[in-house]
Rosetta silent file (secondary structure, phi, psi, omega in degrees, C-alpha in Angstrom):
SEQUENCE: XXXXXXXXXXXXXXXXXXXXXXXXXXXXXXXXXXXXXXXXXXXXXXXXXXXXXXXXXXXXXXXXXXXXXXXXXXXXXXXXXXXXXXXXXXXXXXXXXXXXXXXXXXXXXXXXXXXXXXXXXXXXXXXXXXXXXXXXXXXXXXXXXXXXXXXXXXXXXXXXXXXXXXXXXXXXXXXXXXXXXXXXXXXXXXXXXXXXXXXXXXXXXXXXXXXXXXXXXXXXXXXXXXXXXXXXXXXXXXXXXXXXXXXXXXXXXXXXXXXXXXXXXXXXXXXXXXXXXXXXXXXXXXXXXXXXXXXXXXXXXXXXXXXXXXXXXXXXXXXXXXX
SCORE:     score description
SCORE:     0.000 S_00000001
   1 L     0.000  -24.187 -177.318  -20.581    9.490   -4.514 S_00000001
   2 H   -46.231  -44.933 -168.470  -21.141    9.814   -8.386 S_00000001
   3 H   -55.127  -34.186 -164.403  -20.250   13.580   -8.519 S_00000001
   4 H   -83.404    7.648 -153.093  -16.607   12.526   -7.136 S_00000001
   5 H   -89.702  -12.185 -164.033  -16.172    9.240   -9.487 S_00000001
   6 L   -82.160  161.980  157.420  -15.271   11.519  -12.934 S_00000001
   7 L   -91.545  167.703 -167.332  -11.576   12.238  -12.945 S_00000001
   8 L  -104.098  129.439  148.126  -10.538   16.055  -14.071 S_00000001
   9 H   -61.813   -1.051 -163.124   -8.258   16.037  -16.379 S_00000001
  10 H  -110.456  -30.805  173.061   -6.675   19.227  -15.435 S_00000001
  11 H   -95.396   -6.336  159.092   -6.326   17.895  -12.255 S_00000001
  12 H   -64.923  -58.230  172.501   -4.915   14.826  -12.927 S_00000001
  13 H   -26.587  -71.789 -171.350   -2.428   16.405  -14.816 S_00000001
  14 H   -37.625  -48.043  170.724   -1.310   18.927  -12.391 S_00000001
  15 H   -20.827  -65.474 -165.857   -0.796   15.445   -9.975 S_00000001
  16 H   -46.888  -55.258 -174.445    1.861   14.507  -12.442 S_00000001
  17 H   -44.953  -68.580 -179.150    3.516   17.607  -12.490 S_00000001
  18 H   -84.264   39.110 -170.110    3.530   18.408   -9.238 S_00000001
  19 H  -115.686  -77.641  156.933    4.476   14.801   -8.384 S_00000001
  20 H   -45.280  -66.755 -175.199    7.132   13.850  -10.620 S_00000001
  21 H   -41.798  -65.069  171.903    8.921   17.074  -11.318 S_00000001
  22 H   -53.600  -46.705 -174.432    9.890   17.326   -7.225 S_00000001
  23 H   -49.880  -73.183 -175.761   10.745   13.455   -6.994 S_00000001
  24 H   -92.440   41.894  166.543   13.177   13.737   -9.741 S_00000001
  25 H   -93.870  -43.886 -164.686   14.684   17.154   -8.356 S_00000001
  26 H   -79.902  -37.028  161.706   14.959   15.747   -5.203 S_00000001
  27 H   -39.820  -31.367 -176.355   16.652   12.534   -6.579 S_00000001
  28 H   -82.806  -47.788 -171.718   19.152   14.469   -8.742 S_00000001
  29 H   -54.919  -64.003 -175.039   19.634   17.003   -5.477 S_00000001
  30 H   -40.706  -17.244 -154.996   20.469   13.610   -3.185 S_00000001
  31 H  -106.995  -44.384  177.747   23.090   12.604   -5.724 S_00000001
  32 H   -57.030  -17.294 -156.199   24.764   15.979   -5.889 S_00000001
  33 H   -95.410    4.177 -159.634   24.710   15.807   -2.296 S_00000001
  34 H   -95.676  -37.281  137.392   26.844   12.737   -2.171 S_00000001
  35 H   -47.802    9.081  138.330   29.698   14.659   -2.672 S_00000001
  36 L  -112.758  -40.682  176.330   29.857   16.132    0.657 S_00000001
  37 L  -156.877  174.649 -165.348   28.298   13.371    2.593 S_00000001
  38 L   -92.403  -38.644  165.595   25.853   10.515    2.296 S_00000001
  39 H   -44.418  -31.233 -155.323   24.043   12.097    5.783 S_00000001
  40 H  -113.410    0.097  167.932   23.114   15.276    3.844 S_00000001
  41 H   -58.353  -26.752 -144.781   22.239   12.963    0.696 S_00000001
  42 H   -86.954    1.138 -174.970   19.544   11.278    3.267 S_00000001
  43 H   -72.909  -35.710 -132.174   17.577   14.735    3.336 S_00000001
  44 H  -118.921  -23.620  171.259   16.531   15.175    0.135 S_00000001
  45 H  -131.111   44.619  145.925   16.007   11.704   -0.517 S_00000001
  46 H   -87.288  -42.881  171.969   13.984   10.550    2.122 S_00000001
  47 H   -40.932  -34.551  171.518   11.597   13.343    1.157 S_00000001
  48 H   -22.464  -68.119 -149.035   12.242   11.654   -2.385 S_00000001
  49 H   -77.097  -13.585  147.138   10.806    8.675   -1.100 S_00000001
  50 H   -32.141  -62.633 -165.656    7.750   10.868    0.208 S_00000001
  51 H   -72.884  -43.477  170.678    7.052   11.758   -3.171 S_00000001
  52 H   -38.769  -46.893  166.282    7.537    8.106   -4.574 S_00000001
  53 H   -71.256  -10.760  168.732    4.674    7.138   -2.441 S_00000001
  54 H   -54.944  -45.680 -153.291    2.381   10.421   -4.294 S_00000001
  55 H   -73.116  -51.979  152.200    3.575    8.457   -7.033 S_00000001
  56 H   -85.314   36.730 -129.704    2.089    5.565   -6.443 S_00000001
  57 H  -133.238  -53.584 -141.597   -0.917    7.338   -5.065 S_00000001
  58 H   -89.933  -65.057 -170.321   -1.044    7.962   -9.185 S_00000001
  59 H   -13.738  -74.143  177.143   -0.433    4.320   -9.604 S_00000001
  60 H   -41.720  -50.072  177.912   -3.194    3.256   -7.521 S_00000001
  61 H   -75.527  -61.921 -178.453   -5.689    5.197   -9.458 S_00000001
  62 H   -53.831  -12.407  173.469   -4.879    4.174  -12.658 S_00000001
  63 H   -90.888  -11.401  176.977   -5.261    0.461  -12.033 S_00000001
  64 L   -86.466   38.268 -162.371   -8.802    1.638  -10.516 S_00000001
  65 L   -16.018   58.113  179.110   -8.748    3.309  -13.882 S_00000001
  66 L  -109.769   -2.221  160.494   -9.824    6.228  -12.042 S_00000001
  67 L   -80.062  -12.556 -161.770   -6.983    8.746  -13.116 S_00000001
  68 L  -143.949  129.313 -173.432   -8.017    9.106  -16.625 S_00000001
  69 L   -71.258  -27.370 -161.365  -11.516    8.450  -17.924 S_00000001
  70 L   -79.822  142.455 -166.244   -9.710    7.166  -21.066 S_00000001
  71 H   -85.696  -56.110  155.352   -8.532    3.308  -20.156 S_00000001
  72 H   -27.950  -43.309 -176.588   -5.406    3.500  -22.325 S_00000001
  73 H   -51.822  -56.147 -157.827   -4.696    6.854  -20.707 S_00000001
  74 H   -70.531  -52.774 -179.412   -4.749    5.056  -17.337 S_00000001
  75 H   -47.911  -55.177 -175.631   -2.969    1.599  -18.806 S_00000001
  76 H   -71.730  -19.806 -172.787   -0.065    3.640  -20.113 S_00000001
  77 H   -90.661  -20.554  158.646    0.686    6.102  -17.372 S_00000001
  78 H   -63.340  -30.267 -178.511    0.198    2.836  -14.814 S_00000001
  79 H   -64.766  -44.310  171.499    2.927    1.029  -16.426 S_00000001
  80 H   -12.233  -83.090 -152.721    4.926    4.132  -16.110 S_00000001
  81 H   -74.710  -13.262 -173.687    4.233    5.215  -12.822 S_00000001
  82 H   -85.512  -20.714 -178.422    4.841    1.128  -12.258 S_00000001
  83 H   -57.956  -60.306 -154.420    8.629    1.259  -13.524 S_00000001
  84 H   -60.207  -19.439 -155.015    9.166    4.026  -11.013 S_00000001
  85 L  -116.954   25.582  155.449    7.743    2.515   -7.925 S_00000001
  86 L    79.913   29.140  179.628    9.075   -1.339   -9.006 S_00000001
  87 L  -133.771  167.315 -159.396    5.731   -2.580   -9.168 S_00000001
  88 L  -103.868  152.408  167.887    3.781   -4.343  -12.871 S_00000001
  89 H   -71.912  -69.610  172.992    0.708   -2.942  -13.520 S_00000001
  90 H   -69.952  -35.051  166.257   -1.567   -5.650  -14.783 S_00000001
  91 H   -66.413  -66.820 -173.379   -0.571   -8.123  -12.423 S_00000001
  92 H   -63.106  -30.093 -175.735   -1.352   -5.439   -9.141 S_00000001
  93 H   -68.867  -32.175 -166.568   -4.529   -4.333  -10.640 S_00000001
  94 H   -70.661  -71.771 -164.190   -5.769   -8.097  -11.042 S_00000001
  95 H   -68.874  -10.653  156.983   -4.729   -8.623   -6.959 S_00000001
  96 H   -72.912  -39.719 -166.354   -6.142   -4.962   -6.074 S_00000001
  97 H   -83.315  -27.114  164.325   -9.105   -5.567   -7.516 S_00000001
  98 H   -75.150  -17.133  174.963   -9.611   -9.045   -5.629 S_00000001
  99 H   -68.433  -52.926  146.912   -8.570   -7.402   -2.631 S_00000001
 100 H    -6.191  -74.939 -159.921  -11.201   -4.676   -3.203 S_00000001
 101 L   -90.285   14.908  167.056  -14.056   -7.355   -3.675 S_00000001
 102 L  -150.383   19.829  171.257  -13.097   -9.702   -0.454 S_00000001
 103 L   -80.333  118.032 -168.509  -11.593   -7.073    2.232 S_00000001
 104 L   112.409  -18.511 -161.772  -12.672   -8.327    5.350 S_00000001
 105 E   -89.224  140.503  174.022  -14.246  -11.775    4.093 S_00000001
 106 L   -87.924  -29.464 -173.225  -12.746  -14.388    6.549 S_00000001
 107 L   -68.510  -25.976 -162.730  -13.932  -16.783    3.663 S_00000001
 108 L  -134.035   64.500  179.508  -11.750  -15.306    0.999 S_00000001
 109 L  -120.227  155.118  175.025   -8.407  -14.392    2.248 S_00000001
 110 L   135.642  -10.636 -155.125   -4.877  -14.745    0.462 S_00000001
 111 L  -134.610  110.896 -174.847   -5.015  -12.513   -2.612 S_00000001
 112 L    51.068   27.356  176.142   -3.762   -8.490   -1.773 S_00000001
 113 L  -141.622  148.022  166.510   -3.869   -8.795    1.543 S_00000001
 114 L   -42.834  108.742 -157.760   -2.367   -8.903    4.855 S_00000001
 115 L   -68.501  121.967 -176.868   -1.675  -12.633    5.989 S_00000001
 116 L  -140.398  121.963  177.229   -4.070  -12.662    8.761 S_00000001
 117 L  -116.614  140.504  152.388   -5.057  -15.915   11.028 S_00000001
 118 E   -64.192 -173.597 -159.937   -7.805  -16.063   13.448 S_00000001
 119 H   -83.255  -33.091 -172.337   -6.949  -17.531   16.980 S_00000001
 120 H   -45.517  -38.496 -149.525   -8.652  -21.053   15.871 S_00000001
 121 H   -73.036  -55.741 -165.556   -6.360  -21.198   12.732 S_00000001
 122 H   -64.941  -62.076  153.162   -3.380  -20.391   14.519 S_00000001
 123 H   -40.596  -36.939  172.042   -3.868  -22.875   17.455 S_00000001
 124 L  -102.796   23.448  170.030   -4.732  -25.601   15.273 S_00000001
 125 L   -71.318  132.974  159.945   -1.322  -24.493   12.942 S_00000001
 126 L   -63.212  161.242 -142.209    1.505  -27.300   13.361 S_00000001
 127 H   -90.474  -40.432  169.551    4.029  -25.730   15.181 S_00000001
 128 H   -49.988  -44.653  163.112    6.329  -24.768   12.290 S_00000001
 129 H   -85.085   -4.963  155.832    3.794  -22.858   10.468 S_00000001
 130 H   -60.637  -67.729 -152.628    2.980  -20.732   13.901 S_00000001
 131 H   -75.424   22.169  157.482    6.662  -19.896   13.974 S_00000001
 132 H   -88.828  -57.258 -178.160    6.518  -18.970   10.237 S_00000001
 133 H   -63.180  -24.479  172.668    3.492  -16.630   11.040 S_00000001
 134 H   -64.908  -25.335 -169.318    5.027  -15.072   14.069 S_00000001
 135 H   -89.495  -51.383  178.649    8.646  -14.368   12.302 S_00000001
 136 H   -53.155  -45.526  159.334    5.776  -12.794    9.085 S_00000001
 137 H   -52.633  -61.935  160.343    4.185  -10.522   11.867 S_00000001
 138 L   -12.351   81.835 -160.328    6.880   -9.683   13.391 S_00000001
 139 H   -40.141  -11.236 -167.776    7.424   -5.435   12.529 S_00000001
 140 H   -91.432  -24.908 -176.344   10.964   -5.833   11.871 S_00000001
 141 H  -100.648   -3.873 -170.184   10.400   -8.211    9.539 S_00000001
 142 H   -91.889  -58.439 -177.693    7.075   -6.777    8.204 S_00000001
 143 H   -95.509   -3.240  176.245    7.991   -3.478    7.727 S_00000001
 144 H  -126.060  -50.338  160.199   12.055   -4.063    7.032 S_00000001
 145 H   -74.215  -28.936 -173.394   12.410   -7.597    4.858 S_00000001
 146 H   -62.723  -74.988 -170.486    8.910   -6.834    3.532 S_00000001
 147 H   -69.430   -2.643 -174.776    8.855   -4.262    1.063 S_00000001
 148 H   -77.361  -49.784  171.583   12.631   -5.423    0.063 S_00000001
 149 H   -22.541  -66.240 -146.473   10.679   -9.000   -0.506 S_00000001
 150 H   -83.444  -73.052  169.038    7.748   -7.797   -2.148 S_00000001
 151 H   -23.399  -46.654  157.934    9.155   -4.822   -4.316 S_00000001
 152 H   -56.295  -72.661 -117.713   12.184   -6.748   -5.209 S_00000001
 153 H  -143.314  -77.838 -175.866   11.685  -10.294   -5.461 S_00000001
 154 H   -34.434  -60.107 -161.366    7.475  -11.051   -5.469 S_00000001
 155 H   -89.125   32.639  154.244    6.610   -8.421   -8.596 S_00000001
 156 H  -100.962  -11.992 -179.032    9.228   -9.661  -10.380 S_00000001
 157 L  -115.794  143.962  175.597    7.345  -12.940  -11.396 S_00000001
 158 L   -62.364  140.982 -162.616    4.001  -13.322  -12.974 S_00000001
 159 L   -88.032  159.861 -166.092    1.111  -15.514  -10.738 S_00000001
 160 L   -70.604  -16.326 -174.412    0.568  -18.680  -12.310 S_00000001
 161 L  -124.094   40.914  160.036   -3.033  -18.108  -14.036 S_00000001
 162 L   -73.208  130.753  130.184   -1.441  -14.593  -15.896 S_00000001
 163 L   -37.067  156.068 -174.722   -2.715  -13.894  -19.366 S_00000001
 164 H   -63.003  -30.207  178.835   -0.483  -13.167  -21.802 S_00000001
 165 H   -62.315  -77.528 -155.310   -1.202   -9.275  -21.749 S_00000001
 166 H   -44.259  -13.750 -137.486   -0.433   -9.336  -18.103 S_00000001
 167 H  -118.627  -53.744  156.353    2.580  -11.441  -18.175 S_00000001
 168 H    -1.513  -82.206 -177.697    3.591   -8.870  -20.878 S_00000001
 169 H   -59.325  -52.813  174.066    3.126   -6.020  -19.071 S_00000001
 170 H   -62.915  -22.557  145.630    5.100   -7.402  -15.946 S_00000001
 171 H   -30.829  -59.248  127.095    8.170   -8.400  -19.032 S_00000001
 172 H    21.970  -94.621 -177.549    7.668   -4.786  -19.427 S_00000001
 173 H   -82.179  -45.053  139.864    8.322   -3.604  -16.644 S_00000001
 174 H   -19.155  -66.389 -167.142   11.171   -5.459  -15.781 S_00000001
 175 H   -57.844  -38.706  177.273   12.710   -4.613  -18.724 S_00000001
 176 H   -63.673  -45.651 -158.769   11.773   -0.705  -17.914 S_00000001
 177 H   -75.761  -54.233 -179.792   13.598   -1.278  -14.059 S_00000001
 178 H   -48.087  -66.430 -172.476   16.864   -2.919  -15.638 S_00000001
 179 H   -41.280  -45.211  176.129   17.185   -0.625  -18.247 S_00000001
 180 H   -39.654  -62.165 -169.589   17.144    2.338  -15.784 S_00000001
 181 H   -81.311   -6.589  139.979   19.245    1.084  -13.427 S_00000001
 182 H   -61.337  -50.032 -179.647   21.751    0.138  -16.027 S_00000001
 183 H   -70.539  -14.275  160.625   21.758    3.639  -17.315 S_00000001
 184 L   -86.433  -57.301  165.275   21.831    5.311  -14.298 S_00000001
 185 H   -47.329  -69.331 -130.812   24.545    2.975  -12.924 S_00000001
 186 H   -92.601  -49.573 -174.850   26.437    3.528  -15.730 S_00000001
 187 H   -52.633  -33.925 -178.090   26.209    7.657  -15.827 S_00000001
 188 H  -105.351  -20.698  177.035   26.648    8.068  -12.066 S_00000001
 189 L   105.706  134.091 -164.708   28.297    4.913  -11.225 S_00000001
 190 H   -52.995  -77.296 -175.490   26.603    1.652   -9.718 S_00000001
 191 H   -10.646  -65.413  178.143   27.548    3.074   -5.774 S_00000001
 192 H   -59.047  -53.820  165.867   26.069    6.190   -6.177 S_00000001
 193 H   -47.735  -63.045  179.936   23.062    5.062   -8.016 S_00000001
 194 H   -74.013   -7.250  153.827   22.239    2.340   -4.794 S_00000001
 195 H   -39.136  -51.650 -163.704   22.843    4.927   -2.307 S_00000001
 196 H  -103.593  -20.415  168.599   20.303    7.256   -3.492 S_00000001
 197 H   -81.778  -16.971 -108.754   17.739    4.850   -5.036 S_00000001
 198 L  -136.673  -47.162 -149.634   18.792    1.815   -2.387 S_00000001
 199 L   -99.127  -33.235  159.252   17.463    4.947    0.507 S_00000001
 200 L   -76.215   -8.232  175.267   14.416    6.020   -1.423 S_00000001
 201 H   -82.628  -32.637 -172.892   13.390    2.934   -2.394 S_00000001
 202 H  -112.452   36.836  146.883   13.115    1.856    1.433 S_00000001
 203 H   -96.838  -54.200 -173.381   11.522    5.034    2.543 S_00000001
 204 H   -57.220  -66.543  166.244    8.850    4.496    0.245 S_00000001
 205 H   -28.340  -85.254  175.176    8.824    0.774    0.425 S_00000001
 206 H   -36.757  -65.948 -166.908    8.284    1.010    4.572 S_00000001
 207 H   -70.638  -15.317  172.421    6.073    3.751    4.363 S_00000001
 208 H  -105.842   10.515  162.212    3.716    2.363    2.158 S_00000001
 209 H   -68.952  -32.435  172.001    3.664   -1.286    3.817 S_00000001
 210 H   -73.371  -73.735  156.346    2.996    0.586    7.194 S_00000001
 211 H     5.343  -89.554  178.080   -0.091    2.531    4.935 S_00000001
 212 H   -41.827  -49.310  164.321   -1.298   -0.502    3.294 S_00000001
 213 H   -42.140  -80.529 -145.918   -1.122   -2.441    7.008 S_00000001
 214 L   -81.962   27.314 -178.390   -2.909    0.240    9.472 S_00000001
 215 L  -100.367  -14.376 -174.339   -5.502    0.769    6.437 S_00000001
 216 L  -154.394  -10.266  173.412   -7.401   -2.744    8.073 S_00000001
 217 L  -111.273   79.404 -134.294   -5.554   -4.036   10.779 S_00000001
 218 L  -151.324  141.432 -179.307   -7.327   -1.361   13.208 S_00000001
 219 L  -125.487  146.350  -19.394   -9.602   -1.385   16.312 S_00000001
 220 L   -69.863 -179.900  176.210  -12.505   -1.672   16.191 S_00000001
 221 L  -169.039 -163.542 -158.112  -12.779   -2.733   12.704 S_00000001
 222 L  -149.699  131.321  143.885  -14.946   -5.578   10.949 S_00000001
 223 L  -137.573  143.478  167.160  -14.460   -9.551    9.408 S_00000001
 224 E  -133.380  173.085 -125.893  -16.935  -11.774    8.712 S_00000001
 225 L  -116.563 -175.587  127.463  -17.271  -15.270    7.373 S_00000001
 226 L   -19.675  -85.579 -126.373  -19.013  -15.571    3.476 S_00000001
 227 L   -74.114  -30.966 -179.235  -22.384  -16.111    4.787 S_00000001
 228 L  -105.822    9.538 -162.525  -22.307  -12.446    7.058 S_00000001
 229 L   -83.100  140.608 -168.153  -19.863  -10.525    4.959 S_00000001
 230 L  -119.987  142.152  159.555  -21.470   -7.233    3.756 S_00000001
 231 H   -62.188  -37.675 -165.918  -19.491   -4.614    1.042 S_00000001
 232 H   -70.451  -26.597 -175.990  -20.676   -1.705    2.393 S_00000001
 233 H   -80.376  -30.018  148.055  -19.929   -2.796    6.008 S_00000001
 234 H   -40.547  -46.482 -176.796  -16.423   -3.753    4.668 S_00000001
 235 H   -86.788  -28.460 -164.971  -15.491   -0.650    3.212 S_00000001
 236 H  -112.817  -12.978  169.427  -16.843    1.763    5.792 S_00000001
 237 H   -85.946  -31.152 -163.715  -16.099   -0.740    9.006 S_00000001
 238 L   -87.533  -15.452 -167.658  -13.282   -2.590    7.827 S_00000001
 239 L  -101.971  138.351  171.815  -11.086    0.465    6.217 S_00000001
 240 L   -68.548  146.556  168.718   -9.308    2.999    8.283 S_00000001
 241 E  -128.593   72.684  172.959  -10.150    6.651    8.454 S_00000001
 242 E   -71.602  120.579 -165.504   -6.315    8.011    9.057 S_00000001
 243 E  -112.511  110.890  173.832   -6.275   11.088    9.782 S_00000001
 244 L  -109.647  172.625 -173.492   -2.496   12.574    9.119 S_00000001
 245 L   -74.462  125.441 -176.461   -1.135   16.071    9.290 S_00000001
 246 H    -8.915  -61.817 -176.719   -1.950   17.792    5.992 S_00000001
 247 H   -36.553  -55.256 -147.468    1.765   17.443    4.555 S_00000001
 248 H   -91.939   -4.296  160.696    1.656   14.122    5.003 S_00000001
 249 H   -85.104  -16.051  170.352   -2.089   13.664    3.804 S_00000001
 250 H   -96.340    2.776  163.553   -1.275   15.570    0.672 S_00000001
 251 H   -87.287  -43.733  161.038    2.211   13.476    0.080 S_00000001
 252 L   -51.640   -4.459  161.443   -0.180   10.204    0.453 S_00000001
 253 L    56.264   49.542 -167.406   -2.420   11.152   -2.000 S_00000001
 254 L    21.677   43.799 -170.531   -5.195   11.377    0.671 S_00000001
 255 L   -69.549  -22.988 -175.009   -4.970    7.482    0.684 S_00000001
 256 L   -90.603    1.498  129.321   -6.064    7.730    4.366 S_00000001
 257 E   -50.415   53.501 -152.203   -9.408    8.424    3.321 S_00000001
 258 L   -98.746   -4.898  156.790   -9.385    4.724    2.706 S_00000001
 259 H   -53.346  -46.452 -149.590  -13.495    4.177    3.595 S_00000001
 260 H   -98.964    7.394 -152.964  -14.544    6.433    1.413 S_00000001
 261 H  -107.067  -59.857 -163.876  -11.718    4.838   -1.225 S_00000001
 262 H   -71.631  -30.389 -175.967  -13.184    0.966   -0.700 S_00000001
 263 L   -55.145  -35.400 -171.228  -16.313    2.370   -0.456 S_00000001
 264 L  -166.644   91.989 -158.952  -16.373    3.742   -4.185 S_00000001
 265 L   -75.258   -9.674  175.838  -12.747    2.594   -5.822 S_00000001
 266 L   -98.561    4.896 -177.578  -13.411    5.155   -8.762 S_00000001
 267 L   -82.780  129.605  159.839  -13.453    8.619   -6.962 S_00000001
 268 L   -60.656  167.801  174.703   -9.551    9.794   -7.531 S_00000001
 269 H   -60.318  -75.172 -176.902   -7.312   10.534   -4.750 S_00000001
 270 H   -33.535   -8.100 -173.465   -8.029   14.148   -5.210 S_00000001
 271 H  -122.998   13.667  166.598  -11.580   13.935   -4.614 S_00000001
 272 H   -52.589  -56.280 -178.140  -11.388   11.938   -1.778 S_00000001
 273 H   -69.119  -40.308  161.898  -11.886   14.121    1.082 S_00000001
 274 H   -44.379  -61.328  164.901  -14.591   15.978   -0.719 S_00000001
 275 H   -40.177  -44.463  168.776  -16.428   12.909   -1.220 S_00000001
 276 H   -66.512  -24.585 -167.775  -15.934   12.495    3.136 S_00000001
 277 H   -84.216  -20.919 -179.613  -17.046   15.891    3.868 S_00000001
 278 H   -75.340   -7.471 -156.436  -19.528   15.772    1.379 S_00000001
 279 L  -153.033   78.986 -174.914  -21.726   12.543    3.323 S_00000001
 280 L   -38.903  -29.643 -175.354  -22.327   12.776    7.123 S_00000001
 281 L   -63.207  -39.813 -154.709  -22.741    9.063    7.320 S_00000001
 282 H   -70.103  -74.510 -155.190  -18.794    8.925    5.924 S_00000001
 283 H   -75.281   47.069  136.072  -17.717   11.305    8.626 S_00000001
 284 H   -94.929    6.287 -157.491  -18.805    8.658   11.370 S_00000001
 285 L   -89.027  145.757 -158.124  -16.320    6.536   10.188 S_00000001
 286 L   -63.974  150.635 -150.882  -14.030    5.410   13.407 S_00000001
 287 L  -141.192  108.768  146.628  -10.776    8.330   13.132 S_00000001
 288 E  -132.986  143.999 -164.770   -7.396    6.895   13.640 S_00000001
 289 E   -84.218  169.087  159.363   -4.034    9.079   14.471 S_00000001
 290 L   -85.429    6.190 -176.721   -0.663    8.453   14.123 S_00000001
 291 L   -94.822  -48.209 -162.617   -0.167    8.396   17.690 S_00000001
 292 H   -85.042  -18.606 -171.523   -3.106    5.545   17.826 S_00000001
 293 H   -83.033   18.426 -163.812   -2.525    3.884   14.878 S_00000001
 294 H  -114.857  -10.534  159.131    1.117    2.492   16.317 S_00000001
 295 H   -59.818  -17.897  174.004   -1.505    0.116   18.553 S_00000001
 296 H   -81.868   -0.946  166.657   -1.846   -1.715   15.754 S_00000001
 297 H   -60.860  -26.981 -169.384    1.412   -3.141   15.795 S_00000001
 298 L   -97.782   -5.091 -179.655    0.556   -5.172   18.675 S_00000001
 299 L   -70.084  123.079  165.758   -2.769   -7.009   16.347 S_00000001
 300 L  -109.005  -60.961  131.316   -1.493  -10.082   15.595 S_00000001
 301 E   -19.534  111.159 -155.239   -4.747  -12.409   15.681 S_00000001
 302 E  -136.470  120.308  151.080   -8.659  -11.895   14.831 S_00000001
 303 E  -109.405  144.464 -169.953  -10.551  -13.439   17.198 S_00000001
 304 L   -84.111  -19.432  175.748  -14.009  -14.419   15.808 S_00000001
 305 L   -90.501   -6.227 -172.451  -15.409  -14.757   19.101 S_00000001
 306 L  -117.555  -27.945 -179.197  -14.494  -11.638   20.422 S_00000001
 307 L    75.885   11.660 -155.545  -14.689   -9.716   17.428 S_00000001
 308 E  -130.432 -177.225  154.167  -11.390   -8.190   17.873 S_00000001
 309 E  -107.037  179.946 -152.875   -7.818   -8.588   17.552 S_00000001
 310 E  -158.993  139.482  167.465   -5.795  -10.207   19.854 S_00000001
 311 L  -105.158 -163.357 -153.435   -2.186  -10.197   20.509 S_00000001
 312 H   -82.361  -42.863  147.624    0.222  -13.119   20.912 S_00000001
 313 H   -19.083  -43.379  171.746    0.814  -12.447   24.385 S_00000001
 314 H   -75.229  -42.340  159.135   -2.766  -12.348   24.673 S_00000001
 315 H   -35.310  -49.058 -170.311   -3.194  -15.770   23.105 S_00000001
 316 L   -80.354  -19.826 -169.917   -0.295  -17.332   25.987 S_00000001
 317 H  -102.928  -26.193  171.283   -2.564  -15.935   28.631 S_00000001
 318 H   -70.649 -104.709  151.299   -5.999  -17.603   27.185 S_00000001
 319 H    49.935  -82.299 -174.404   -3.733  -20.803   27.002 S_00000001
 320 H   -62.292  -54.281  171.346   -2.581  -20.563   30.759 S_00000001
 321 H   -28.317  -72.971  162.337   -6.450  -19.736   31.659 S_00000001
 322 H   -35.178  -57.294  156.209   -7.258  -22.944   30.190 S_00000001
 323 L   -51.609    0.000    0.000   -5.118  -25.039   31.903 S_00000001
């Protein structure tokens, strides 16, 4: 994997360019387009919200400080790239990078990850906290209050044991999101501005909660306790190998190479697939579609005894068996 970990500067660049430059064409195009209808606004800026997730595609590498070799390079263009997509930079790199170093550990969950109970946990839940996890599971609420939650609301406050840099940097960025969106609001008019930002922000938002989601909650796939948890067996069992239609693997910033991603957190997006194609062992890793990956919707549950996931439905039927 070493050949893929330097980043190119020439090709980093080019990212930006041809990353940014479309997003805020197609943002400016949705807003002209508002002035025949809001339907012919949604073309230009759901693709928007395509590019918003490239964008944080950029993100993503720079908190692996894997876009830039220079660490400033990476700090300043994350904060950026952090305005646009609502999220703080030093606070998500601190909970990527614990996610990174426990994905998969049954021992270490709660920090950049998907709230996931095994069937013990959940059976021996008081009944209130079931129906809390069931309403959190739940796609409509996962994938439709979720990224308004998270995006919104979560990243706007600093975790309780931030340093002062971090707590900074999320001050920061705040300050960068208001300011826009006063200044935008004021030039185009608040309406117009949540129309076209309101519908790319929740293209983007969905699609990369759906992303983030089917990148580990996948069959088969791998958790273990502390005592059996392995990295390597994390990264190349526990991480999806989505395989989307070109378009939509080069708007994703080949993020669905996400084995070969956990596997070695410093290759760039661009060098991802080279690094799979490059390592026969990689390209055994289990290949889910977008037709197969919509089974995962139905995982609710890890059962440790089974090794699997389990849905809730499945759970009500061990239950009556029991009886």
């Amino acid at each position: 994997m070493l050949p893929y970990e330097t980043p190119s500067m020439k090709h980093s660049l080019w990212q930006l360019v041809n990353t940014t430059i479309p997003f805020f064409a197609l943002w400016y195009l949705s807003y002209l387009s508002l002035h025949v209808s809001y339907l012919l606004a949604l073309i230009p800026a759901i693709v928007a919200g395509g590019f918003l997730v490239r964008i944080f595609i950029i993100f993503h590498d720079c908190c692996h400080l894997s876009f830039f070799r220079n660490r400033k390079a990476n700090e300043i263009v994350g904060t950026i790239t952090g305005i646009l997509t609502f999220v703080p930079y030093m606070q998500w790199k601190y909970s990527h990078s614990v996610h990174h170093a426990t994905s998969s550990n049954l021992s270490k969950r709660g920090t950049g990850d998907i709230w996931t109970l095994t069937v013990d946990e959940y059976l021996a839940a008081p009944r209130l906290l079931r129906l809390w996890y069931r309403f959190y599971r739940n796609p409509l609420v996962m994938f439709g209050l979720g990224p308004i939650y998270i995006f919104l609301i979560q990243y706007r406050f600093n975790r309780k044991a931030a340093k002062m840099k971090e707590r900074v940097n999320t001050y920061i960025t705040n300050i960068g999101i208001v300011g826009i969106s006063v200044l935008l609001s004021w030039l185009i008019g608040w309406q117009a501005f949540l129309l076209v930002q309101g519908t790319i922000f929740f293209v983007s938002g969905v699609a990369g909660v759906w992303l983030f989601y089917v990148q580990h909650q996948f069959e088969p796939t791998y958790y273990e306790e502390q005592e059996e948890w392995d990295y390597v067996k994390a990264a190349l069992e526990g991480s999806s190998f989505y395989k989307l239609p070109k378009v939509l693997q080069w708007m994703t910033g080949n993020i669905g190479f996400h084995h070969v991603h956990h596997l070695s957190p410093r290759v760039p997006n661009y060098y991802l697939e080279r690094a799979h194609t490059s390592q026969s062992f990689l390209q055994r890793a289990r290949v889910i579609t977008m037709l197969t990956s919509l089974r995962s919707l139905r995982y609710r549950l890890w059962s440790e005894k089974k090794k699997t996931f389990l849905s809730f439905k499945d759970i009500k039927m061990l239950r009556r068996v029991k009886q």
